[in-house]
C-alpha positions as CSV (number, residue, x, y, z in Angstrom):
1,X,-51.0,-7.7,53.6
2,X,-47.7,-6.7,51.9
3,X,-48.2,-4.3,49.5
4,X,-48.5,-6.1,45.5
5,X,-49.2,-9.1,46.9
6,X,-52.3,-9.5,44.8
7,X,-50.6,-8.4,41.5
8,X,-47.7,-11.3,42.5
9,X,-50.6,-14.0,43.0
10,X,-52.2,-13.0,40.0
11,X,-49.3,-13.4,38.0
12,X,-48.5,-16.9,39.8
13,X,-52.1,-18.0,38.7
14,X,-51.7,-17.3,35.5
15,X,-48.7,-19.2,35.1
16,X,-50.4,-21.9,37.1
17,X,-53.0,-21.8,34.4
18,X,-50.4,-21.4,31.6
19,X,-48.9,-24.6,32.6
20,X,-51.7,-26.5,32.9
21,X,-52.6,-25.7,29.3
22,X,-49.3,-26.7,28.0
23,X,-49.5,-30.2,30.0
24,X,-53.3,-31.0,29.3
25,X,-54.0,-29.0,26.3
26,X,-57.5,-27.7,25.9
27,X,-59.6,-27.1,29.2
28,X,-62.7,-26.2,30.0
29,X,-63.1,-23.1,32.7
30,X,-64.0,-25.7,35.1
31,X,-61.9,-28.4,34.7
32,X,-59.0,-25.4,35.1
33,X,-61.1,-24.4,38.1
34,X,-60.5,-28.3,39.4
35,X,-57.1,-28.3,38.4
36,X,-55.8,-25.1,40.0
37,X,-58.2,-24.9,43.3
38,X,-59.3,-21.0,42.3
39,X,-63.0,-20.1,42.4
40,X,-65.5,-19.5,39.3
41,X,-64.9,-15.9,39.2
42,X,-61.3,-16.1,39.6
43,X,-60.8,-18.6,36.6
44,X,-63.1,-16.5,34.2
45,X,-60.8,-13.4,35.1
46,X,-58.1,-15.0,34.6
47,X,-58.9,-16.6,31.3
48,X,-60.1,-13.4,29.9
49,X,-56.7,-11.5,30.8
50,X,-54.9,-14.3,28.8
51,X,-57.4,-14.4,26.0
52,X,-56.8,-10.3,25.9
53,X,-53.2,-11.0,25.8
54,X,-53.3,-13.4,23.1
55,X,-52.1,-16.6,25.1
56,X,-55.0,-18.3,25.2
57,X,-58.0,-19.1,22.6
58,X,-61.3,-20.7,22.1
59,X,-60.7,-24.2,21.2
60,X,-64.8,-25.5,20.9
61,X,-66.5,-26.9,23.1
62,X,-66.7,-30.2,25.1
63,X,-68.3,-33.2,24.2
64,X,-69.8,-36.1,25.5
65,X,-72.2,-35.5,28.3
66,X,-75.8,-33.9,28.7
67,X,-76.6,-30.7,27.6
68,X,-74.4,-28.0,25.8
69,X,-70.4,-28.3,26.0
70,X,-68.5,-26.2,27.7
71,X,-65.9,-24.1,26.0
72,X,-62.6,-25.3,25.8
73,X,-59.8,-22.7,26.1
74,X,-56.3,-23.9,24.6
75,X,-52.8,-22.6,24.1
76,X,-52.3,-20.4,21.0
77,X,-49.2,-22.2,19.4
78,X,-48.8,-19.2,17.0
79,X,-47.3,-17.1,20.1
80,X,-44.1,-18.2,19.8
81,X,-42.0,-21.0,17.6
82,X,-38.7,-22.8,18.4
83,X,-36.1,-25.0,16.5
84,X,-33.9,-27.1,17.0
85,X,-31.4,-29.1,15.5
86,X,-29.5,-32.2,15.0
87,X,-25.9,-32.0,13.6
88,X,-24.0,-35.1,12.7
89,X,-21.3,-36.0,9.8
90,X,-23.4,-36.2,6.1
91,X,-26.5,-34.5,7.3
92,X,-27.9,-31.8,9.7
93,X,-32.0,-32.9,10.8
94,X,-33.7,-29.4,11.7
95,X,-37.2,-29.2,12.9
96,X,-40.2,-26.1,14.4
97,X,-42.5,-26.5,17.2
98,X,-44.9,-23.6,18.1
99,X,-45.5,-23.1,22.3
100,X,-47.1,-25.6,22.9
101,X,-44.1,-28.1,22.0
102,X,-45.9,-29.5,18.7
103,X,-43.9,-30.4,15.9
104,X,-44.6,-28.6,12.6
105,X,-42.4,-29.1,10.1
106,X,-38.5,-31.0,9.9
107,X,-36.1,-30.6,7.8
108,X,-32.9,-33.2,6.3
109,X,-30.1,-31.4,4.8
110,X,-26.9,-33.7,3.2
111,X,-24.1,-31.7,4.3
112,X,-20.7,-32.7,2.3
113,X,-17.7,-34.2,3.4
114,X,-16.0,-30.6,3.9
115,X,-18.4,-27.6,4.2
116,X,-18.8,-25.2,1.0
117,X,-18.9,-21.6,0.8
118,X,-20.7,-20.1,3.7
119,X,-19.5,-22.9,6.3
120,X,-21.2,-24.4,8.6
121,X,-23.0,-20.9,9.1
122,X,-24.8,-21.3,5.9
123,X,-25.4,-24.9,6.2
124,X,-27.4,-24.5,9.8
125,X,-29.0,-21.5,7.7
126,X,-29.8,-23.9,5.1
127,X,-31.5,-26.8,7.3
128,X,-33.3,-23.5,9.3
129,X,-34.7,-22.1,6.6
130,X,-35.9,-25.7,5.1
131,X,-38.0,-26.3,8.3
132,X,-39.0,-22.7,8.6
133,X,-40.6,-22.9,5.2
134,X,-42.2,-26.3,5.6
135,X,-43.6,-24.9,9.1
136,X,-45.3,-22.0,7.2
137,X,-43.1,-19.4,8.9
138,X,-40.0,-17.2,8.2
139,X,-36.9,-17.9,9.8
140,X,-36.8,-14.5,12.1
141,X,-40.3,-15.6,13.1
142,X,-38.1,-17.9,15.9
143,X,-37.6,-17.4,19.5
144,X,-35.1,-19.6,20.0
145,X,-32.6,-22.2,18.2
146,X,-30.8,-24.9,20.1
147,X,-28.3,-27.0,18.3
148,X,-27.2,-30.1,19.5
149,X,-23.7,-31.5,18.2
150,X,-21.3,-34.2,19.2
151,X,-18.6,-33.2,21.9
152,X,-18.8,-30.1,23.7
153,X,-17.8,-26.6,23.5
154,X,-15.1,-25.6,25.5
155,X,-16.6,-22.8,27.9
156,X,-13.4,-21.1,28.1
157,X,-12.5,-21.5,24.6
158,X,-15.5,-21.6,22.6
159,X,-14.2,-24.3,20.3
160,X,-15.8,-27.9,19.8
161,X,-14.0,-30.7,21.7
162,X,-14.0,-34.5,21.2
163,X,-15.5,-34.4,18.0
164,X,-13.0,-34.4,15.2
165,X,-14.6,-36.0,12.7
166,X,-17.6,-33.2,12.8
167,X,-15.5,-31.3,9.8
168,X,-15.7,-28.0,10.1
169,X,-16.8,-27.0,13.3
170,X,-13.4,-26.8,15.0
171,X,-12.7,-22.5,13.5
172,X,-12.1,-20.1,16.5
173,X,-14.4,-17.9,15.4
174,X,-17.5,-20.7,14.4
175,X,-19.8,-19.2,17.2
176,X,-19.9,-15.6,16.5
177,X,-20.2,-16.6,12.8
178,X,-23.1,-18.9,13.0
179,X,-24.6,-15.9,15.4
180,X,-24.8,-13.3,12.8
181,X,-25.7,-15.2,10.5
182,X,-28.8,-16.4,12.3
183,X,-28.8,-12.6,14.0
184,X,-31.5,-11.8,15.7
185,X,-32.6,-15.1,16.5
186,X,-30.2,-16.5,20.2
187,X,-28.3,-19.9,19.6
188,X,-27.9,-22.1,22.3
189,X,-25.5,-25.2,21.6
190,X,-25.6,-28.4,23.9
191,X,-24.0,-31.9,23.5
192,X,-26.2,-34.2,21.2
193,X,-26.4,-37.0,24.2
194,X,-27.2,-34.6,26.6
195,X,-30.2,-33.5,24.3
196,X,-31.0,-37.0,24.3
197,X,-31.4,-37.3,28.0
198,X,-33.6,-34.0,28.5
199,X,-35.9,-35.8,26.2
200,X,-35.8,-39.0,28.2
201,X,-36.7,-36.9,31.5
202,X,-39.3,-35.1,30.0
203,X,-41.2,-37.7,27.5
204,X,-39.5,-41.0,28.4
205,X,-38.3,-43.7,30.0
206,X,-36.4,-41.7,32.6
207,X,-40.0,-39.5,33.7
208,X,-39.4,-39.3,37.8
209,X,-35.8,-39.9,37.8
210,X,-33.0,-37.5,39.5
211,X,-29.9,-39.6,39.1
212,X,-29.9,-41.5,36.1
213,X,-27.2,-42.1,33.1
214,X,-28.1,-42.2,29.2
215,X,-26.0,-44.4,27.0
216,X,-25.9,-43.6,23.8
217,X,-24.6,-45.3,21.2
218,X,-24.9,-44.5,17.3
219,X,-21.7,-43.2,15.6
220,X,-19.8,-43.2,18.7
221,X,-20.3,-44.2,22.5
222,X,-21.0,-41.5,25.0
223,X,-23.4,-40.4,28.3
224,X,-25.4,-38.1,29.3
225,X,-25.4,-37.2,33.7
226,X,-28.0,-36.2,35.1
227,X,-27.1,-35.8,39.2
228,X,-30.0,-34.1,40.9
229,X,-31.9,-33.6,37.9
230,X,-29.4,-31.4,36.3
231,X,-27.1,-32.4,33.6
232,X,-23.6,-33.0,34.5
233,X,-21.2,-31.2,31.8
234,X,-17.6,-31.3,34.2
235,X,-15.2,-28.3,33.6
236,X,-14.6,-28.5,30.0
237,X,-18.3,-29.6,29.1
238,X,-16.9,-32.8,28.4
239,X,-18.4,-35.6,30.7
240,X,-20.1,-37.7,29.6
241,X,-17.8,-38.7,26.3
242,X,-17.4,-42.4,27.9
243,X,-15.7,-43.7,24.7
244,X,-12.1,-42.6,25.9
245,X,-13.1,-44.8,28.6
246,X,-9.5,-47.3,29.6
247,X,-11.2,-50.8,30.2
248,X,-10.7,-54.3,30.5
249,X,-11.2,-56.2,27.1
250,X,-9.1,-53.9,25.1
251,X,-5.6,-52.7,24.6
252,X,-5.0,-50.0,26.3
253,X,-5.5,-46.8,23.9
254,X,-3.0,-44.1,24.4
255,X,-3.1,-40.5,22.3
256,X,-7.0,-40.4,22.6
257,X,-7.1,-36.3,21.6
258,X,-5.6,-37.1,18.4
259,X,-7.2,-40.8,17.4
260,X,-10.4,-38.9,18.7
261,X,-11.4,-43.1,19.6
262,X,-10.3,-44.5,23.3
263,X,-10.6,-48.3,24.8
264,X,-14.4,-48.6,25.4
265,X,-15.3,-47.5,22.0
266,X,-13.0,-49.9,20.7
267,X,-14.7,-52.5,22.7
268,X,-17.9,-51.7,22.4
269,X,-18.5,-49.2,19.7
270,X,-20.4,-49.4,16.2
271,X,-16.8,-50.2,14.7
272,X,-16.4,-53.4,17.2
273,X,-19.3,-54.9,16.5
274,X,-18.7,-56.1,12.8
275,X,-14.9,-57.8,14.2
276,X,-17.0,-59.5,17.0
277,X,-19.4,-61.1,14.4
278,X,-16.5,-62.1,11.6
279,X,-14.6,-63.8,15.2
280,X,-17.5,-65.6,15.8
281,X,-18.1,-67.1,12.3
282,X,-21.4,-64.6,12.2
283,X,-21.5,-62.9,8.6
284,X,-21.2,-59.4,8.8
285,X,-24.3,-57.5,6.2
286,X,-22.4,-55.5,2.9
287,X,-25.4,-53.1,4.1
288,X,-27.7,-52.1,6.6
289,X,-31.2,-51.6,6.5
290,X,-32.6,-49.9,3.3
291,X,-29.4,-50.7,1.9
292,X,-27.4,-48.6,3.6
293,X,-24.0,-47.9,2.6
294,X,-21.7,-50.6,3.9
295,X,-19.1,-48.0,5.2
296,X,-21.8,-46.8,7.5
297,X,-20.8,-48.5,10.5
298,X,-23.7,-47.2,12.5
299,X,-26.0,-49.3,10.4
300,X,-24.1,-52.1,9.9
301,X,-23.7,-52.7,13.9
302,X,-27.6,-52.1,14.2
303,X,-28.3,-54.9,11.3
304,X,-25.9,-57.1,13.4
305,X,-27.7,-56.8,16.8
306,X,-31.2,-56.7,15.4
307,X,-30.8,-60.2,13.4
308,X,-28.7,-61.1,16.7
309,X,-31.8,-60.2,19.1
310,X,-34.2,-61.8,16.6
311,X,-32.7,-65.3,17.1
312,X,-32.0,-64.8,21.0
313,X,-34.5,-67.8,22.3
314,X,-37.4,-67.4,24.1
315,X,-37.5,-68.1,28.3
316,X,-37.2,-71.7,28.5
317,X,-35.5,-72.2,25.2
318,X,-31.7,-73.4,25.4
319,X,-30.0,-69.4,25.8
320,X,-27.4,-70.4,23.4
321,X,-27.3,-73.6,20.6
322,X,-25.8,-76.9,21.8
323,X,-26.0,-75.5,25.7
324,X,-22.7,-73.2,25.4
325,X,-22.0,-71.0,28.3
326,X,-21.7,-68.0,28.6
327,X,-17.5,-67.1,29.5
328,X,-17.0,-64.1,31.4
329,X,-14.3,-63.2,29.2
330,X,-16.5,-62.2,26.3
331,X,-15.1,-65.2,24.1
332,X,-16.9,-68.2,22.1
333,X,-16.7,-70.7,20.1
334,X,-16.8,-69.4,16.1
335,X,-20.1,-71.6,16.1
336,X,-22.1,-70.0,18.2
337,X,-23.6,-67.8,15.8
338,X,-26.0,-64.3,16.6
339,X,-27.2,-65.4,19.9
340,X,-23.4,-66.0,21.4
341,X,-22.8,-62.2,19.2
342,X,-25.3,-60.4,21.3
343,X,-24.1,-62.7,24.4
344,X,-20.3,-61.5,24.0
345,X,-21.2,-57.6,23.3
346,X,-23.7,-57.3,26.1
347,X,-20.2,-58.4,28.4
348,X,-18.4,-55.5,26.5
349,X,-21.3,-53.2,27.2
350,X,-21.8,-54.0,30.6
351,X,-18.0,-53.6,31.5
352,X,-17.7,-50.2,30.7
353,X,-21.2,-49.3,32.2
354,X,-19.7,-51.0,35.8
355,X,-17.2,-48.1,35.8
356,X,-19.7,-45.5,35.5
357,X,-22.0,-47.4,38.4
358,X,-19.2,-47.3,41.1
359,X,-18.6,-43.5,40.5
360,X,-21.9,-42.4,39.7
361,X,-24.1,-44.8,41.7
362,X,-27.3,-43.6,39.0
363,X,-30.6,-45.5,40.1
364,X,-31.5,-46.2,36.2
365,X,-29.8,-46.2,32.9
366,X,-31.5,-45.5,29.9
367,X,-29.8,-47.4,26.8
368,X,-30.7,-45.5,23.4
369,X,-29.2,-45.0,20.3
370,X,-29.2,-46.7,17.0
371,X,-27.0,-49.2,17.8
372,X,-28.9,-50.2,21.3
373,X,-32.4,-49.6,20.2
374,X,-31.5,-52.4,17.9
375,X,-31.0,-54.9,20.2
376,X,-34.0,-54.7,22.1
377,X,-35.2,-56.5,25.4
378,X,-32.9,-59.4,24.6
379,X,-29.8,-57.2,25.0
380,X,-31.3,-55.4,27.7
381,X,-32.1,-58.0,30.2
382,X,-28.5,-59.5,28.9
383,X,-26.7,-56.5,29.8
384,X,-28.0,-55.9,32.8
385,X,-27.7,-59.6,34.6
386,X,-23.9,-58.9,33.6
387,X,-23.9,-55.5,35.5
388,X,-25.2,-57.6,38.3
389,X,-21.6,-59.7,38.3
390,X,-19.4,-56.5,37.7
391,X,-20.9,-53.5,39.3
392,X,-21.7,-52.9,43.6
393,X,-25.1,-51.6,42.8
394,X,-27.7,-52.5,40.7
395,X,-29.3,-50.1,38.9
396,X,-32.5,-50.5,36.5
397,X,-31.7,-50.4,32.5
398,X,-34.6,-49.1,31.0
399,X,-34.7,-48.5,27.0
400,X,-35.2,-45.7,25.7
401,X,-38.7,-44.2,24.8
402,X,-38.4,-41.3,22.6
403,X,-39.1,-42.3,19.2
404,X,-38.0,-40.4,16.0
405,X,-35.1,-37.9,16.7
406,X,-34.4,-37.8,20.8
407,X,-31.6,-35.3,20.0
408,X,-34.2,-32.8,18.2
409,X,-36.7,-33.7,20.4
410,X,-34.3,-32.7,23.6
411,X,-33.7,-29.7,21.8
412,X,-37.1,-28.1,21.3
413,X,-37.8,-28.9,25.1
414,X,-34.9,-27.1,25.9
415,X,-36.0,-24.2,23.7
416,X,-39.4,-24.3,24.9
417,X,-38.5,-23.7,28.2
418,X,-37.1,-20.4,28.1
419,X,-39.7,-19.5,25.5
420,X,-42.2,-20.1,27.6
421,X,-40.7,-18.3,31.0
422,X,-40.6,-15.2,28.5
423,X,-44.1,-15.6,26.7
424,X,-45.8,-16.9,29.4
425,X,-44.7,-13.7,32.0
426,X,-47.6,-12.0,32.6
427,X,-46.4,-9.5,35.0
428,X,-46.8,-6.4,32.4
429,X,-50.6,-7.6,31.4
C-alpha cells in the first residue's frame, strides 16, 4: 500500500459524500451508504468527521415508512455564502446563496445614466450590501462575488470591451478600484451571456451537452461557446459578441468599435424589430409590458413577438392569413400582420445562426433572452425549419430553461464552485 493512501481515500469519500449532499440535499446514513457504495461503519465515520467539522447537520428524520425515521443529515448552508451579480445600463440585480446554492435574498439597485460619487465601486457596493442585508448577513461574511457584465474584459488590458453604452465601466483603473473597495472579499468578472450558458449547463435546457451555443438576445445580440464543455472566450475574451456579425439582409456596417452596433444586430436586434413590424403594417406598442417606457427597446421587441407568437395558428391552421408564403428574402406583403412579423424575423434570426453552425458545428442551441423567451415555441420551431434551408447541419434549438435571472443564476454557480473546492477540502480535518 503506498504510504497515505488511506488519508487520500478518506478525503475522496468525504467529498464523494459532500457532493452528494449538495445534489440530493438531506440523506439518510443509508441512503448515503447506497449512494456512495461504502459500508455502515464507514458512512457513520465519515458523517461524524463532517458533523465535527461543521459541514454537515442533523436535518430530522425520515418519514413515511414503518417504524422510527432515520436521521437525515444535510449541508449546513451557513458555512459559506456567495453573490453574484447582474450589471446592465439603469440597474445592477445582486443576489446571496449560502453552500448549498439556495437563493437568500436579491437585490435591484437603479443606477443613473452616468455613475455618481463613488463610481461604479460604490454602486456594486450598494447592490452588495442591499442583498447582504436582506440575506441576514454582512457583506465581509462572502466567500466570493462574481459579476457578470456585457462585453468582456480585455485580459491584457483589464478594460471592458464591446460594451460602450455600460457608462462608466471603461476607467483603466475600474478593477483595482471595485477590488478594494469590496477588499477582502475576491471579484471574479465574466461576460453576462456566458453566465447565462453556465446556468443552462447546470439547471437547464443544455444539462448533458458539450458543444452547444446560447443566443441571447435582450439589449443586444450575443453567444455564449461552449466547445468541450468549456466556455469559449477567444484572445481578447470577446467571442461570442455575434452582433458585429456581417450578414446577408443588411447593409454592410463598417466602424463597428465606435457605433458599438454591427450588421446582425441591425438585422435582428431588439432595435429591428419595431421597423420590421411598422414595414409590415403591424403597430408597434408606445410601451411594453407593465407599461414600460417606450424607449426601452428590449421591451418593446418582446411585446412585438409575444402578441406575434400569440396569433401564430395552430398545426393545421393556414400558417399565415389568406395562404401567403413564406419568401426567403424575409419580405411580405404590409398585410400580413403578427404572424408574417414573427415569419420574417425568425429568417433574420436564423441567418445569422447559419454562420455560427458552419464554424462551430454545436449539436444544440439554446435561444434565451427577453426578446426570444418571448416568442416561444412558435418562433422556435420557425427558426429552426429555416436553419434547416441555410445551415449544413442541423442542430436542436432548445429554449431556454432558467427562469428568473440566468445571468445571476450563472453567477452564483460559478461562485459556488470554487467555494465549495475550498470549504468542502477536508484534507486538514
Amino acid at each position: 500500500m503506498v504510504a497515505g493512501t488511506p488519508r487520500v481515500l478518506r478525503v475522496m469519500n468525504e467529498r464523494a459524500a459532500l457532493d452528494l449532499l449538495t445534489e440530493h440535499g438531506a440523506l439518510s446514513r443509508a441512503r448515503l451508504g447506497a449512494l456512495t457504495g461504502l459500508s455502515k461503519p464507514t458512512v457513520s465515520q465519515l458523517l461524524a468527521r463532517l458533523e465535527a467539522a461543521g459541514l454537515v447537520g442533523s436535518a430530522g428524520t425520515s418519514e413515511g415508512r414503518p417504524g422510527p425515521g432515520a436521521r437525515l443529515y444535510a449541508l449546513r448552508g451557513e458555512v459559506a455564502y456567495v453573490a453574484a451579480l447582474d450589471v446592465r445600463p439603469g440597474r445592477i440585480r445582486a443576489a446571496v446563496a449560502d453552500v448549498t446554492g439556495a437563493v437568500l435574498a436579491t437585490h435591484t439597485l437603479a443606477t443613473p445614466a452616468r455613475p455618481g460619487p463613488g463610481g461604479v465601486a460604490a454602486q456594486l457596493t450598494a447592490a452588495l450590501d442591499g442583498a447582504a442585508r436582506a440575506a441576514g448577513i454582512e457583506r465581509p461574511a462572502l466567500r466570493r462575488v462574481v459579476v457578470g457584465t456585457p462585453g468582456a474584459f480585455d485580459p491584457r488590458t483589464g478594460r471592458l470591451r464591446y460594451a460602450g453604452h455600460l457608462a462608466g465601466w471603461h476607467s483603466p483603473g475600474l478593477l483595482a478600484e471595485v477590488a478594494a473597495a469590496l477588499h477582502p472579499v475576491p471579484v471574479e468578472y465574466e461576460n453576462d451571456v456566458n453566465l447565462a450558458a453556465v446556468a443552462e449547463r447546470r439547471l437547464g435546457a443544455a444539462r448533458g451537452h458539450e458543444d452547444f451555443v446560447l443566443l441571447w438576445n435582450g439589449t443586444g445580440l450575443g453567444a455564449a461557446l461552449v466547445l468541450g464543455g468549456r466556455l469559449h472566450r477567444g484572445w481578447t475574451g470577446g467571442a461570442g459578441e455575434i452582433g458585429f456579425l456581417p450578414v446577408a439582409g443588411t447593409p454592410l456596417v463598417r466602424g463597428v468599435a465606435r457605433t458599438g452596433s454591427g450588421g446582425f444586430q441591425e438585422l435582428a436586434g431588439a432595435q429591428a424589430l419595431p421597423r420590421l413590424a411598422r414595414e409590415l403594417g403591424v403597430p408597434v406598442p408606445e410601451a411594453g409590458p407593465g407599461g414600460a417606457d417606450p424607449a426601452d427597446g428590449e421591451a418593446v421587441a418582446a411585446a412585438l413577438l409575444r402578441t406575434a407568437a400569440e396569433a401564430y395558428p395552430r398545426p393545421g391552421e393556414d400558417p399565415v392569413p389568406g395562404g401567403a408564403e413564406l419568401p426567403h428574402d424575409g419580405t411580405f406583403s404590409p398585410h400580413a400582420g403578427p404572424v408574417a412579423l414573427l415569419r420574417a424575423y425568425a429568417v433574420r434570426l436564423a441567418t445569422g445562426i447559419a454562420s455560427l453552425v458552419a464554424v462551430l458545428d454545436p449539436a444544440v442551441i439554446v435561444l434565451t433572452g427577453r426578446v426570444l423567451a418571448a416568442g416561444g415555441e412558435p418562433l422556435l420551431r420557425l427558426t429552426e425549419a429555416e436553419l434547416a434551408e441555410l445551415a449544413p447541419s442541423r442542430p436542436r434549438l432548445l429554449a431556454g430553461e432558467v427562469t428568473g435571472d440566468p445571468v445571476v443564476r450563472g453567477g452564483l454557480e460559478v461562485a459556488l464552485t470554487t467555494v465549495r473546492d475550498e470549504v468542502f477540502d477536508t484534507a486538514a480535518l
